[in-house]
C-alpha positions in Angstrom: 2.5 -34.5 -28.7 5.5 -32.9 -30.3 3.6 -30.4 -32.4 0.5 -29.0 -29.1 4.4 -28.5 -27.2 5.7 -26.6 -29.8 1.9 -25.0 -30.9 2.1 -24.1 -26.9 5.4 -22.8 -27.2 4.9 -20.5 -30.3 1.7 -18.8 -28.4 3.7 -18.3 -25.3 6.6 -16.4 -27.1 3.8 -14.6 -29.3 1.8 -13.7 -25.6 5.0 -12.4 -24.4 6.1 -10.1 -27.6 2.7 -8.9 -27.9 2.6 -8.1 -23.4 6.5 -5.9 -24.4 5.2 -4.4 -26.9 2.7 -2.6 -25.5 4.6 -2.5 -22.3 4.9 -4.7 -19.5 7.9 -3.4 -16.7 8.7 -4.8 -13.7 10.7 -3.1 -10.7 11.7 -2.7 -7.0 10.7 0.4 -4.8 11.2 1.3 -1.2 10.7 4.7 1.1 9.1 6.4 4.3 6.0 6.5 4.7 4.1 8.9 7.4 0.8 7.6 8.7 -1.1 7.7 11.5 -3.9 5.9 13.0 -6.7 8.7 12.7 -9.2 7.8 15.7 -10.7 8.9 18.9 -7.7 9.2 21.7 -5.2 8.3 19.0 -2.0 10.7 19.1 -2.8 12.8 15.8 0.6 13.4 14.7 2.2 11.8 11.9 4.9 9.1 12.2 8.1 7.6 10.4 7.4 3.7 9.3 8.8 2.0 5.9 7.5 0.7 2.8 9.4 -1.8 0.4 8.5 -4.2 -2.3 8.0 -4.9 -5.8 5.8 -3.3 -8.9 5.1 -3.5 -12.7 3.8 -1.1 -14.9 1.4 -2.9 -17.5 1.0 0.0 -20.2 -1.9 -0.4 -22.4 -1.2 3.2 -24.6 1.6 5.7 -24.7 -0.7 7.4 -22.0 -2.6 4.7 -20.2 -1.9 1.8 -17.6 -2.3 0.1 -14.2 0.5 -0.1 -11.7 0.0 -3.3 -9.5 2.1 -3.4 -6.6 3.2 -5.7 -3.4 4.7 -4.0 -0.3 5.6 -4.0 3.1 4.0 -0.9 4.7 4.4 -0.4 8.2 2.1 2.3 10.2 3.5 3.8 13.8 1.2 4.9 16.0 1.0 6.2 19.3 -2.5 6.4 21.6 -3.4 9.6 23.1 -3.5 10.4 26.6 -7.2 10.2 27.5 -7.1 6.8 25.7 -7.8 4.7 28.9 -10.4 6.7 29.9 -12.5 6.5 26.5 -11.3 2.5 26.3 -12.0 0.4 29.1 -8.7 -1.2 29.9 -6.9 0.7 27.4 -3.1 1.8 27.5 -2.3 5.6 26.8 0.6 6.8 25.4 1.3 3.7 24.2 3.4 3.2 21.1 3.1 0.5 18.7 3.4 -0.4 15.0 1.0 -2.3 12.1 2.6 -4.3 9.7 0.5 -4.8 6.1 1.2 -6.8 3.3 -0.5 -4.0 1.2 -1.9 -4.3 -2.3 -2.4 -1.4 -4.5 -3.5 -1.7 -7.6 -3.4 1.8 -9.6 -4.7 3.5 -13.0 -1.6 5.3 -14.5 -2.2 8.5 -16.7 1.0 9.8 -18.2 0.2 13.4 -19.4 4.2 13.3 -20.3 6.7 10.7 -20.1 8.1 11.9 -17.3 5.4 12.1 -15.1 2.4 9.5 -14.1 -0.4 10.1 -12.3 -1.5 7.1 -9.8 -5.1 6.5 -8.2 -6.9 3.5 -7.2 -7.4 0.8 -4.4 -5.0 -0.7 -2.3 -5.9 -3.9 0.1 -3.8 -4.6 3.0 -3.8 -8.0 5.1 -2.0 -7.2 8.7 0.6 -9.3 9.7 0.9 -8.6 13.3 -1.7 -8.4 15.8 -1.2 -5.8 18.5 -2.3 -7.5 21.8 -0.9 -4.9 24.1 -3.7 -1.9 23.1 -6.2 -2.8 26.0 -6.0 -5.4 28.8 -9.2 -7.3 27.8 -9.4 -7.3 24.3 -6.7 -10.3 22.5 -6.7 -8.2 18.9 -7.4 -4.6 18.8 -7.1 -4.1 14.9 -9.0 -6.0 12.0 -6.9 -8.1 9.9 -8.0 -6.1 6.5 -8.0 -3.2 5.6 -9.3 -1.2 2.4 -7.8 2.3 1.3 -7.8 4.7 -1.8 -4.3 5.6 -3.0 -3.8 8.7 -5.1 -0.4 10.2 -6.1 2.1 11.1 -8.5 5.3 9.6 -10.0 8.4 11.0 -12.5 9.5 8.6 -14.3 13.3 9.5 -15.3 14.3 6.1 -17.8 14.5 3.2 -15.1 14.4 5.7 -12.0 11.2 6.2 -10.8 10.3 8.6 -7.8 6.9 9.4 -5.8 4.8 10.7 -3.3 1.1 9.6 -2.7 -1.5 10.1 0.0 -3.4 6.9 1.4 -6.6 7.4 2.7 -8.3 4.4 4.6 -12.0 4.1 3.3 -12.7 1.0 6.2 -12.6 0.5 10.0 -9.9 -0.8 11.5 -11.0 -1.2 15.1 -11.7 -4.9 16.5 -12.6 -4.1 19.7 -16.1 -3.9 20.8 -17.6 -0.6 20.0 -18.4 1.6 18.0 -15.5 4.1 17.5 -14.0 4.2 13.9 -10.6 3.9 13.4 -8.4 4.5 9.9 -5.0 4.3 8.7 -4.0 7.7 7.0 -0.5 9.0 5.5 2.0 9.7 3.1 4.4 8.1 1.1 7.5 8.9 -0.4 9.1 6.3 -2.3 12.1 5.7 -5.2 12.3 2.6 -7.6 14.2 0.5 -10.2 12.7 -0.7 -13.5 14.5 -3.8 -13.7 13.1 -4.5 -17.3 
């Protein structure tokens, strides 16, 4: 029993050396990010929301990796003025927010130390559902949502700083026809490598 413990314990600590040696970081990150909801009778313009959470960087060769990621992403948007009139029961001009538990999982190119390049999925869950969008419709938005991330990232020692563009590649609308909605926006973001 003694000896599979320490047996265990010897392949753990070998797992581990072997993950930091070809790199394995883990960090915090937070920012702005400036989305919209892009859709028929949806206010087009661009607004202010947050993102914060955690990352790691799992570095497979000086120049290759993934970045997996768990954040907080919040999308304000605003409906247009006609929205009523194209949504039965619908509220214009009315502002609200979505709130995702977002997970992007990007392939890391770093041409130079100092700067990565970031592409790849990202899968949110929503966390709130917006009940105030129409008057006879309880949930407006779906409760996933799948996007393509693409950005880039300097990497100066521990500080790490970004901007990336999100693109939502699935429908977002719940309600009952067949009008497509998609979450769409920037983010600009700055992180810690904690180790």
């Amino acid at each position: 029993m003694k000896r599979n413990a320490f047996v265990l314990s010897v392949a753990l600590a070998f797992t581990v050396l072997h993950t930091q040696a070809q790199g394995f970081h883990f960090g915090i990150k937070a920012g702005a990010n400036l989305f919209k909801v892009d859709g028929e009778s949806f206010d087009q313009e661009f607004k202010f929301g947050y993102n914060v959470g955690a990352f790691s960087e799992i570095n497979f060769t000086s120049s290759w990796g993934i970045q997996p990621e768990l954040l907080f992403n919040q999308t304000n948007y605003r409906t247009g003025t006609e929205f009523s009139s194209v949504y039965s029961g619908g509220v214009s001009n009315y502002q609200g927010k979505l709130n995702y538990l977002s997970i992007p999982v990007l392939l890391s190119f770093r041409p130079i130390p100092l700067l990565s390049i970031l592409v790849g999925p990202q899968f949110g869950i929503l966390l709130n559902k917006d009940e105030h969008l129409t008057d006879n419709a309880g949930q407006a938005f779906k409760s996933g949502d799948f996007s393509l991330v693409g950005g880039a990232q300097l990497n100066l020692a521990s500080i790490k700083v970004g901007a990336r563009y999100v693109v939502g590649l699935n429908n977002i609308n719940d309600l009952p026809n067949q009008n497509t909605w998609k979450n769409e926006g920037w983010q600009l973001y700055a992180g810690f490598r904690l180790f």
